[in-house]
One Martini backbone bead per residue (centre of mass of N, CA, C, O) as a GRO file, in nm:
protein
  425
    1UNK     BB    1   9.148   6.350  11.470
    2UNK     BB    2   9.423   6.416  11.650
    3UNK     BB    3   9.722   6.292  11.740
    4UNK     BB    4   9.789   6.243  12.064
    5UNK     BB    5  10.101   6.319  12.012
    6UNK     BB    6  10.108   6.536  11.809
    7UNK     BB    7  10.305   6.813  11.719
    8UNK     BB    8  10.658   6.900  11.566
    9UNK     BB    9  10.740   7.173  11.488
   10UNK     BB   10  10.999   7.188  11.454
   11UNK     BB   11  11.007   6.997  11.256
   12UNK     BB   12  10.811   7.078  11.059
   13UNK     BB   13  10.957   7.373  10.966
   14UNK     BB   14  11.211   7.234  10.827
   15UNK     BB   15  10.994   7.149  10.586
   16UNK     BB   16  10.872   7.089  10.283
   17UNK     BB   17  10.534   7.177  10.184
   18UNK     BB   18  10.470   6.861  10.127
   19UNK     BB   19  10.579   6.700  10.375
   20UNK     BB   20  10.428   6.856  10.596
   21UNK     BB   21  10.153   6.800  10.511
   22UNK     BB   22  10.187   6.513  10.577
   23UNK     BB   23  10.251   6.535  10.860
   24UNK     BB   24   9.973   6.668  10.948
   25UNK     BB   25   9.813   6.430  10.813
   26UNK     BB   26   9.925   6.181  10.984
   27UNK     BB   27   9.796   6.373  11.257
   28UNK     BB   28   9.493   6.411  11.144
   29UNK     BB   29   9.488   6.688  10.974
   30UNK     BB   30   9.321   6.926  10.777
   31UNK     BB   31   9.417   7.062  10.453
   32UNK     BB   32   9.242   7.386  10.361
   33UNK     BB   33   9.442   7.385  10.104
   34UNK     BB   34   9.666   7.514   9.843
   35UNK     BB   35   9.991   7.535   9.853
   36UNK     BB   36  10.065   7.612   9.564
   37UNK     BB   37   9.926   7.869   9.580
   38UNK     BB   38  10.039   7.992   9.829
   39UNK     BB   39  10.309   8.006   9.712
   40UNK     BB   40  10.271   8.132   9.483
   41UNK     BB   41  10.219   8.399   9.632
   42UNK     BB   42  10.464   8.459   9.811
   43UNK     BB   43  10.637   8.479   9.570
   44UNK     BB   44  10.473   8.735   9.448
   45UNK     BB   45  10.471   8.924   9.688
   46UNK     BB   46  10.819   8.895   9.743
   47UNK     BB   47  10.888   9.007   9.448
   48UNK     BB   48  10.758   9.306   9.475
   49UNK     BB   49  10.886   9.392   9.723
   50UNK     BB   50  11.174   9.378   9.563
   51UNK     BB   51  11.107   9.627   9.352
   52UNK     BB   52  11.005   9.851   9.565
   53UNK     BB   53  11.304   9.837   9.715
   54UNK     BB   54  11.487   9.884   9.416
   55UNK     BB   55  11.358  10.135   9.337
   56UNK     BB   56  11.412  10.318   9.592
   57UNK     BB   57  11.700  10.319   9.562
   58UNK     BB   58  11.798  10.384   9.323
   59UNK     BB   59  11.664  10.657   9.322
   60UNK     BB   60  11.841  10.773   9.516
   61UNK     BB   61  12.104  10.714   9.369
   62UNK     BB   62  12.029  10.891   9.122
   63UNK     BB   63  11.946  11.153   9.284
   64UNK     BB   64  12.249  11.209   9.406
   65UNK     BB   65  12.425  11.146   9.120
   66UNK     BB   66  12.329  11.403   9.005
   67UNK     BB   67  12.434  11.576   9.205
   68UNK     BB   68  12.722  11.511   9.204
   69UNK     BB   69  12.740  11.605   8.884
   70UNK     BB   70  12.634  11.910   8.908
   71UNK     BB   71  12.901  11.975   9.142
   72UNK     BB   72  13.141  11.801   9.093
   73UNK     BB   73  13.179  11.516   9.279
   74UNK     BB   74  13.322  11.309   9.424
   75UNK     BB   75  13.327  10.958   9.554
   76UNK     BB   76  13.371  11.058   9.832
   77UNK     BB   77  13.137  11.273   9.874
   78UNK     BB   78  12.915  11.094   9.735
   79UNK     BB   79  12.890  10.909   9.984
   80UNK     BB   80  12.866  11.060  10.201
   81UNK     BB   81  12.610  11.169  10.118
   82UNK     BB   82  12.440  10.915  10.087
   83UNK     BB   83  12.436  10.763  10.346
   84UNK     BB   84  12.254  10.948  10.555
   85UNK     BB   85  11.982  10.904  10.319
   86UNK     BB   86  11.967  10.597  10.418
   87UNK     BB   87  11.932  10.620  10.659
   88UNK     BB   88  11.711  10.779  10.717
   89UNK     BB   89  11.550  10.569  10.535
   90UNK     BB   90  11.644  10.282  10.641
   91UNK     BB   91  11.850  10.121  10.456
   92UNK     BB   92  12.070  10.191  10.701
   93UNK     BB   93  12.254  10.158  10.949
   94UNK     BB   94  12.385  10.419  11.132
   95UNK     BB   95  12.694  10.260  11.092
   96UNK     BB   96  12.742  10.273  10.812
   97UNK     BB   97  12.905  10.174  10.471
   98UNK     BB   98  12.980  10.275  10.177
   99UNK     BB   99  13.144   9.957   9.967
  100UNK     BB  100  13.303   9.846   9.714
  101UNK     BB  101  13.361   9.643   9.505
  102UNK     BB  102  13.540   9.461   9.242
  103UNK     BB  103  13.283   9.628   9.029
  104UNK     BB  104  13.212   9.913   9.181
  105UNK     BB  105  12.967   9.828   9.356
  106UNK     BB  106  12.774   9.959   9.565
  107UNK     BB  107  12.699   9.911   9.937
  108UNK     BB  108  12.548   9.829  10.236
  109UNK     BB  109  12.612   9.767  10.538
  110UNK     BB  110  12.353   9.640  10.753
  111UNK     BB  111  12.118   9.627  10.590
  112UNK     BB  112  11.794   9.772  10.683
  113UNK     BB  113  11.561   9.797  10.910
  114UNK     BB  114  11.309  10.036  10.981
  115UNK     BB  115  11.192   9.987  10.671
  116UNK     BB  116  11.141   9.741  10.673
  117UNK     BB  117  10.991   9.609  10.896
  118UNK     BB  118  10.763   9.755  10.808
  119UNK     BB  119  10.673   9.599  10.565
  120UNK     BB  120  10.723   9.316  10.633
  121UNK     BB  121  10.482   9.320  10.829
  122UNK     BB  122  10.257   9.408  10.673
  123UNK     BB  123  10.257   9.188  10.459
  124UNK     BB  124  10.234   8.952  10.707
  125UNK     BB  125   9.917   9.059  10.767
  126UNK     BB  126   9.818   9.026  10.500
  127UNK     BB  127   9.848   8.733  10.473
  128UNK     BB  128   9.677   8.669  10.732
  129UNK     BB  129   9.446   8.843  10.621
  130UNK     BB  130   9.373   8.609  10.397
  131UNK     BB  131   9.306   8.380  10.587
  132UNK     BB  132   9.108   8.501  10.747
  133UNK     BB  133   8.893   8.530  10.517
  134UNK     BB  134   8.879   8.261  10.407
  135UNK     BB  135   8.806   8.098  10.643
  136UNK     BB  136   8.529   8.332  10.712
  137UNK     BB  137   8.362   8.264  10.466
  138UNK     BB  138   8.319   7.963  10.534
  139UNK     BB  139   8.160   8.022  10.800
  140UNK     BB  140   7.875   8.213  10.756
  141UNK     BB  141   7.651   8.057  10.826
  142UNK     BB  142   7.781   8.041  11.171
  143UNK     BB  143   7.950   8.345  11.093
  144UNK     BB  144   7.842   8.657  11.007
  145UNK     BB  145   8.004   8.809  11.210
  146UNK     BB  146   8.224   9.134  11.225
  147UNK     BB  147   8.512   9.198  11.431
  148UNK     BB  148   8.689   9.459  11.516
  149UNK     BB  149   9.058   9.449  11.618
  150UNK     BB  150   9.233   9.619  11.849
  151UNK     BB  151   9.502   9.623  12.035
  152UNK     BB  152   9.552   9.849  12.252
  153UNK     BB  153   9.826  10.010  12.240
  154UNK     BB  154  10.076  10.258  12.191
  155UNK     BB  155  10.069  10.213  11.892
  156UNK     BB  156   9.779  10.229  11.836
  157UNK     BB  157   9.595  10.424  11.636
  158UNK     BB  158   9.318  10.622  11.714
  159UNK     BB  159   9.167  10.545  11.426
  160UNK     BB  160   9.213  10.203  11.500
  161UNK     BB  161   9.047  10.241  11.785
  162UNK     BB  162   8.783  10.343  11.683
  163UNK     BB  163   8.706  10.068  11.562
  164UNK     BB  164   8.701   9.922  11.808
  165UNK     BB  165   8.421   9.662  11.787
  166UNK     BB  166   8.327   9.711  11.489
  167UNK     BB  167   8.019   9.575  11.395
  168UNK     BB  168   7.903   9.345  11.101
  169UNK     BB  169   7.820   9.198  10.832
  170UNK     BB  170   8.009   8.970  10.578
  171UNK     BB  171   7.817   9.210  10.333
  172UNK     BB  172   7.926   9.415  10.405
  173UNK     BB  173   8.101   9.679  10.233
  174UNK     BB  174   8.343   9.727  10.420
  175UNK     BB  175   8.485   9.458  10.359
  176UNK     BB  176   8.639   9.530  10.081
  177UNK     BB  177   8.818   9.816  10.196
  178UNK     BB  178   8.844   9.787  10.531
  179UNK     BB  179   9.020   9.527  10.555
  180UNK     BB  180   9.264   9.387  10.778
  181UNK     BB  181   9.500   9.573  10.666
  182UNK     BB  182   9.483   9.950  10.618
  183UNK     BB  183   9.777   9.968  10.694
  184UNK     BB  184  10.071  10.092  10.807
  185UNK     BB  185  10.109   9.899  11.086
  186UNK     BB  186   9.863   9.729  11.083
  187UNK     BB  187   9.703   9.500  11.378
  188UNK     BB  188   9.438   9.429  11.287
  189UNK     BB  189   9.132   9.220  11.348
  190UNK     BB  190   8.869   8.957  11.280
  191UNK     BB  191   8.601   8.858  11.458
  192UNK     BB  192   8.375   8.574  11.472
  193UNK     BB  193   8.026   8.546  11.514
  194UNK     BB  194   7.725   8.476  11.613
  195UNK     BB  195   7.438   8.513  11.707
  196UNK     BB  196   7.422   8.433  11.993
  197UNK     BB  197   7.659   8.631  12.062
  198UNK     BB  198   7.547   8.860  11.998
  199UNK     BB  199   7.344   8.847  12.240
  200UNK     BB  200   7.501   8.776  12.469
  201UNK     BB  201   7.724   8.974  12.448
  202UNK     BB  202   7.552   9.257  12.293
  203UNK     BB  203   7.628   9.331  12.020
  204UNK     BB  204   7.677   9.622  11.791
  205UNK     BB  205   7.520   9.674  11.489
  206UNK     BB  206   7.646   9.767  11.209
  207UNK     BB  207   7.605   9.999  10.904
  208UNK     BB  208   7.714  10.150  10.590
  209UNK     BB  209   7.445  10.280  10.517
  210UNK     BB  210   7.512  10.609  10.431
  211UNK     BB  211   7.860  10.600  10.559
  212UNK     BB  212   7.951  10.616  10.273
  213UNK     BB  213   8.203  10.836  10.113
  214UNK     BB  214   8.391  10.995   9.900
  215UNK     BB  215   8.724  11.072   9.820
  216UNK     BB  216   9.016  11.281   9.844
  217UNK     BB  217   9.360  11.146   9.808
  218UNK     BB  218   9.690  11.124   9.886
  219UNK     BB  219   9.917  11.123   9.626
  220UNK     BB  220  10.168  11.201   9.682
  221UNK     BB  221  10.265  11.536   9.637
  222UNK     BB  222  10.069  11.590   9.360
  223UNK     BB  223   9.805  11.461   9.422
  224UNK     BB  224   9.510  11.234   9.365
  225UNK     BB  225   9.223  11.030   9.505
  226UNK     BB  226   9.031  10.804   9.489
  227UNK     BB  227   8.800  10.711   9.776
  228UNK     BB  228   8.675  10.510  10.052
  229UNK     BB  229   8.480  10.597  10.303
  230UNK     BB  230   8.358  10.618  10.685
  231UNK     BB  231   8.151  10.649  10.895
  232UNK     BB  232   8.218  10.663  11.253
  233UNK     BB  233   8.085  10.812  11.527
  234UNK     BB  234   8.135  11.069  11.337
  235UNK     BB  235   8.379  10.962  11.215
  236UNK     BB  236   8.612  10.936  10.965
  237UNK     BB  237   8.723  10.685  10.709
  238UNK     BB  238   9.042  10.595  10.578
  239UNK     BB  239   9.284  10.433  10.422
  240UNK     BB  240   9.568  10.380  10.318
  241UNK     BB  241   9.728  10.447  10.055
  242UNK     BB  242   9.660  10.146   9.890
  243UNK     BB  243   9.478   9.995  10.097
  244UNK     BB  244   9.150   9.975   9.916
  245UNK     BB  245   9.163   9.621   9.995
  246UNK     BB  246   9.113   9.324  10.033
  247UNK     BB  247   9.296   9.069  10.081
  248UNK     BB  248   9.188   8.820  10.001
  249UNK     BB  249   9.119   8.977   9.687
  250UNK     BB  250   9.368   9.191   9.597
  251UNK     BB  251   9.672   9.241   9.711
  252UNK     BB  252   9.851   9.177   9.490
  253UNK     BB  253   9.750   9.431   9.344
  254UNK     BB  254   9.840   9.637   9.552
  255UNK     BB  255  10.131   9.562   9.546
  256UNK     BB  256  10.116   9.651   9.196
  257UNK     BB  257  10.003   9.954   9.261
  258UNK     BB  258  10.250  10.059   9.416
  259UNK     BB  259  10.448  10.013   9.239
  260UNK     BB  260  10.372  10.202   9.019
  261UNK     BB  261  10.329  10.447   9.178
  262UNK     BB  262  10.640  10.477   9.240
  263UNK     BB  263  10.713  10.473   8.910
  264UNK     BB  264  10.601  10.756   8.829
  265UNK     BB  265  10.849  10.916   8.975
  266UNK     BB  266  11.022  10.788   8.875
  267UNK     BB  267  11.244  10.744   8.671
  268UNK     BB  268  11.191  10.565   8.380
  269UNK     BB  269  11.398  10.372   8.323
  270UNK     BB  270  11.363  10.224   8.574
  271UNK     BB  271  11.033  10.179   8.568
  272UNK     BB  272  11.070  10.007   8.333
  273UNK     BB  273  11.197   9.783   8.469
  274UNK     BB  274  11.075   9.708   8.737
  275UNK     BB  275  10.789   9.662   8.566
  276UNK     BB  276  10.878   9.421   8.399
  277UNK     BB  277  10.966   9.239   8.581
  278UNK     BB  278  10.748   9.226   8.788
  279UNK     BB  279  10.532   9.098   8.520
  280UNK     BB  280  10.680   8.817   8.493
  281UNK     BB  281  10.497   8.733   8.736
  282UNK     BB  282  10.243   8.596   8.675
  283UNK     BB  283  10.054   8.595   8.968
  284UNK     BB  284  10.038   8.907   8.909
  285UNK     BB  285   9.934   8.967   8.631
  286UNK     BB  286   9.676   8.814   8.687
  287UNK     BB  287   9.608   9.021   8.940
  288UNK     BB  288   9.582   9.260   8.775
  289UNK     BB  289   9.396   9.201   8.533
  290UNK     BB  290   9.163   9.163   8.784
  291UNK     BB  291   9.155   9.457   8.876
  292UNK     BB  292   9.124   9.583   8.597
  293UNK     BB  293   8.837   9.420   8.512
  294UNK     BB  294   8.675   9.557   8.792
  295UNK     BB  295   8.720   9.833   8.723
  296UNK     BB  296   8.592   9.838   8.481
  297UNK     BB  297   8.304   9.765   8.575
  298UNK     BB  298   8.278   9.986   8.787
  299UNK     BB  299   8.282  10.231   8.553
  300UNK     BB  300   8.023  10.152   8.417
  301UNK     BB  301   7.802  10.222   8.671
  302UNK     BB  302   7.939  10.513   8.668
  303UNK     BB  303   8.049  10.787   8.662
  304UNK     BB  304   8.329  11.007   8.620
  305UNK     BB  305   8.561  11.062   8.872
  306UNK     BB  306   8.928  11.011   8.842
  307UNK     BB  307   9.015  10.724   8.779
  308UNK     BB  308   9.236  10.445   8.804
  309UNK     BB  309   9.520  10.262   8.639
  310UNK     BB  310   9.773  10.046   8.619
  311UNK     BB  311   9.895   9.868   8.318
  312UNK     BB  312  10.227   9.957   8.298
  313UNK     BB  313  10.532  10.002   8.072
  314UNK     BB  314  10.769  10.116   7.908
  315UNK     BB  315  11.017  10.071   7.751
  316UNK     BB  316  11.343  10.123   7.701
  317UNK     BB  317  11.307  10.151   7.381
  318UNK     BB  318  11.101  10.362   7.383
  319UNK     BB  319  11.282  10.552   7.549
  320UNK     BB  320  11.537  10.562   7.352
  321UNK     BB  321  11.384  10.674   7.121
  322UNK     BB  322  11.286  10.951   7.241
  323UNK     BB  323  11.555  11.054   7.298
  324UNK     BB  324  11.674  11.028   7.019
  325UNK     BB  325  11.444  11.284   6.973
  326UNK     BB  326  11.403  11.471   7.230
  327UNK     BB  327  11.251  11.291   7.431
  328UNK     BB  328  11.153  11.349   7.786
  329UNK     BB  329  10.994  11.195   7.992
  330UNK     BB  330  10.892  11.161   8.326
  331UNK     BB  331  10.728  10.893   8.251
  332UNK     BB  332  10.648  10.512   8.212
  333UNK     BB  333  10.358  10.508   8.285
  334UNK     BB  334  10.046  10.319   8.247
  335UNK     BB  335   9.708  10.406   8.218
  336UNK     BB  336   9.346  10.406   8.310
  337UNK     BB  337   9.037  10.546   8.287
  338UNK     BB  338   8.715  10.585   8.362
  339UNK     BB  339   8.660  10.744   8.133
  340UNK     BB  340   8.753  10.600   7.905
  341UNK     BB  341   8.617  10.334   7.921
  342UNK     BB  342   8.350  10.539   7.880
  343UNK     BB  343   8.434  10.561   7.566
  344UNK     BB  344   8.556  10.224   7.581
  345UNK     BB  345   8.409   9.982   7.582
  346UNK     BB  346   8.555   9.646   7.678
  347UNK     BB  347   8.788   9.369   7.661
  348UNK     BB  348   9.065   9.544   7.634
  349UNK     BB  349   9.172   9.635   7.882
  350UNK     BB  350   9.208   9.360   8.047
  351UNK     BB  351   9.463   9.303   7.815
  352UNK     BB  352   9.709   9.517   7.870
  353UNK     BB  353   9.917   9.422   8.085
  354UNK     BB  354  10.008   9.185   7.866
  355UNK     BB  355  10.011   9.340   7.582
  356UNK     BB  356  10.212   9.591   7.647
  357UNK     BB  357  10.483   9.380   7.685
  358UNK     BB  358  10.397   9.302   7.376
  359UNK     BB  359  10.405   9.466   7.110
  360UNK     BB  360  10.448   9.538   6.793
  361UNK     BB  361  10.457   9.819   6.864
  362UNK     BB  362  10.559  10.164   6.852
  363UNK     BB  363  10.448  10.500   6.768
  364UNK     BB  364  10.533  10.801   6.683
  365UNK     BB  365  10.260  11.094   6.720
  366UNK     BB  366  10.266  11.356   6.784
  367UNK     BB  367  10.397  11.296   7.104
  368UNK     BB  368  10.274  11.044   7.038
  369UNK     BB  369  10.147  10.700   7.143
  370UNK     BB  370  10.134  10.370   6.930
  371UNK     BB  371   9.984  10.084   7.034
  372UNK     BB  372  10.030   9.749   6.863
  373UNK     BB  373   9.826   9.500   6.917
  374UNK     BB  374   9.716   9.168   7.007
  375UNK     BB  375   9.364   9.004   6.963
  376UNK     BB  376   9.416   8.773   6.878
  377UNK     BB  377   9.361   8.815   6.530
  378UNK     BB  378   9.370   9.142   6.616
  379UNK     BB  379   9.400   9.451   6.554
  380UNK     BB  380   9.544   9.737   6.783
  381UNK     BB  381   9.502  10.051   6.911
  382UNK     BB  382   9.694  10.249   7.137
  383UNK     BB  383   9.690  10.523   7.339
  384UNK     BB  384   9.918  10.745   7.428
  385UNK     BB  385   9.950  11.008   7.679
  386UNK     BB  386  10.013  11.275   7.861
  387UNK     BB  387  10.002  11.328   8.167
  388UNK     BB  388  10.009  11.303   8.503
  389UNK     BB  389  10.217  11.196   8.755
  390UNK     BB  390  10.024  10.963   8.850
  391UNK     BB  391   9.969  10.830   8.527
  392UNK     BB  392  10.113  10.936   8.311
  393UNK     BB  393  10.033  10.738   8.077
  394UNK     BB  394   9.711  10.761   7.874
  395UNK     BB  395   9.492  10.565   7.799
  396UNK     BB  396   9.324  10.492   7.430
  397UNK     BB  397   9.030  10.375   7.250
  398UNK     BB  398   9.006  10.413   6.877
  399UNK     BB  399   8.756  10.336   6.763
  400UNK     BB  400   8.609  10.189   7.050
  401UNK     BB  401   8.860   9.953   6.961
  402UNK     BB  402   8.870   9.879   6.705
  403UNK     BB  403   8.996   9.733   6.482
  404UNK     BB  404   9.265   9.833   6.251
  405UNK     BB  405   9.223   9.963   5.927
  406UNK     BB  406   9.343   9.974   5.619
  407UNK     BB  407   9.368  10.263   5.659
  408UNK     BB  408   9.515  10.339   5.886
  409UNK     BB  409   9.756  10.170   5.860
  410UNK     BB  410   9.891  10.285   5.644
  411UNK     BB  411   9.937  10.537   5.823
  412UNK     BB  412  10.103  10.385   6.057
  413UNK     BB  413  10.327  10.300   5.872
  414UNK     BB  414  10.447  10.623   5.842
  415UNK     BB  415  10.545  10.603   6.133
  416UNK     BB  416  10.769  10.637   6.399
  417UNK     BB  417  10.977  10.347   6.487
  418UNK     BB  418  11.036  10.230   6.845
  419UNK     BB  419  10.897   9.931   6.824
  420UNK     BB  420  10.946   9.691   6.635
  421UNK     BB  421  10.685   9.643   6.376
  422UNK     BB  422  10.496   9.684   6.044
  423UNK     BB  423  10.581   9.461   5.895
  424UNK     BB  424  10.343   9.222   5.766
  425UNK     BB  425  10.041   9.402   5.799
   0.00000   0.00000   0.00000
């Protein structure tokens, strides 16, 4: 039992996290996780979110300074037209100003405000949704009913408060992909009861057999994408696009395919740094290819329906090879789709975000690139071509993945080589 003394937060909350942790159980509490783990996924969490909004700037910055040298106009022009430009969309406080520093860097005085808060919220939401989820899961023996809570204030969104009271148990498939929060904004959270609670209650158990349903949901401008909803009292619901996935099992994975979905759309340039900067932490990269692993997975078990999943980005010199040769991609993501997947099954697929940053070679092969990847000690090739804006580069395994045969090798040797090497293969 804790120490009657109880805990001074105030003390606690400006100690290091092992510290802390002593501290608490000093006073008797028993500390039911790893800190080390919890500490880097926040490390990872808020590195990601570092990614994407430094990608929305420079992307905005970058288009800004397009139409400035397209129109002609002066760094004072430029200055003043993007500046409001940054305020609408929350990077700048209404009264800011953009002024360079000593190497001619703009800044932003008093950046923040409206579109951060927004993001912070949701993150921190998530955050404490993985932990309740953790909690909640642990207790299932005596708490198996899970019901949705709506804040239920004039913020509340109409369709966030229509599930409010939903109750379900905690192995229904509903809560797979529509743990909140599932929205940008969403404050709803899962409160667990017994049976015994459900009964005196009165709790009205719903389940979503026959109630899931597959949809085509707006991915940016001009795409979409599948994604599960479900019906509910008669009303259609599903997640909001990028939040389909409980946080407790995948955050970390959906807030790196939301930088990828983000960067399909960007410069290739900048997607090709931000999204290689980003899968350089760690805790990241294995997040998606845990992500990337469950959707194969789960591509094998149903016929292709248009799914897909990001797993990497052309890297700079990549890009710049194509360019010296009058090839200017839209985009630089790369992604696989539920289609290849089923048409060379394989371990090959979740082995690539992490294969494809450092490839032995990139090979371009009219129009389209070959990346040479080495699994053990086997050398493999991937197909990469253009395909839609909101996929990029889309992978496909030629020879149904098998390792490269010593004539195909001879062949891809005599093609010109955009990254790497193919001496001594």
């Amino acid at each position: 039992m804790p120490a009657s003394d109880g805990v001074d937060l105030t003390y606690a909350i400006g100690l290091r996290p092992e510290k802390a942790i002593e501290y608490f159980r000093s006073k008797g509490y028993t500390i039911g996780f790893n800190w080390h783990d919890v500490e880097a996924r926040a490390h990872a969490s808020a590195f990601t979110v570092a990614g994407v909004l430094k990608l929305d700037v420079l992307e905005d910055v970058r288009t800004s300074m397009q139409k400035a040298i397209e129109n002609g106009q002066t760094l004072s022009q430029f200055r003043r037209d993007l500046s409001p430009v940054l305020t609408q969309k929350g990077w700048l406080a209404d009264k800011a100003k953009l002024v360079a520093d000593e190497d001619g860097v703009l800044e932003g005085k008093q950046l923040t405000p409206r579109r951060l808060r927004t993001i912070f919220e949701t993150n921190m939401q998530s955050s404490y949704g993985a932990g309740r989820y953790a909690a909640q899961m642990e207790n299932v023996e005596d708490r198996p009913y899970w019901t949705r809570i709506a804040v239920m204030d004039t913020r509340t969104r109409p369709a966030h408060a229509a599930l409010n009271g939903l109750t379900a148990r905690y192995d229904d498939p509903i809560w797979q992909f529509s743990y909140p929060p599932d929205g940008w904004g969403c404050r709803c959270r899962v409160r667990s009861y017994s049976a015994a609670q459900v009964e005196s209650k009165k709790i009205t158990l719903w389940s979503s057999e026959g109630n899931i349903e597959t949809v085509q949901q707006a991915w940016g401008p001009d795409d979409t994408r599948e994604v599960q909803a479900f019906r509910y009292n008669g009303k259609l619901y599903a997640p909001d696009a990028g939040f389909g996935h409980n946080p407790g099992q995948g955050w970390l994975a959906g807030l790196g395919q939301r930088l990828m979905d983000r960067s399909a759309t960007a410069a290739p340039q900048l997607a090709a740094v931000a999204v290689r900067e980003t899968l350089s932490e760690p805790q990241l990269l294995d997040a998606i290819s845990g992500d990337v692993r469950r959707f194969v997975d789960q591509s094998l078990l149903r016929d292709p329906v248009g799914a897909f999943r990001h797993v990497g980005a052309l890297s700079t010199k990549s890009l710049d090879g194509l360019a010296a040769r009058g090839i200017t991609p839209s985009s630089a993501v790369v992604s696989i789709t539920d289609r290849a997947v089923s048409d060379a099954p394989g371990p090959l697929w979740s082995a690539l975000p992490e294969a494809l940053r450092d490839p032995v070679a990139v090979l371009l092969d009219e129009g389209e690139l070959i990346s040479l990847i080495r699994s053990g000690d086997a050398l493999h090739a991937v197909r990469l071509r253009t395909a839609t804006q909101a996929t990029g580069w889309e992978a496909s395994l030629p020879d149904k993945g098998r390792s490269v045969s010593d004539s195909e090798l001879s062949r891809l040797k005599s093609l010109t080589v955009l990254e790497g090497s193919t001496d001594g293969l």
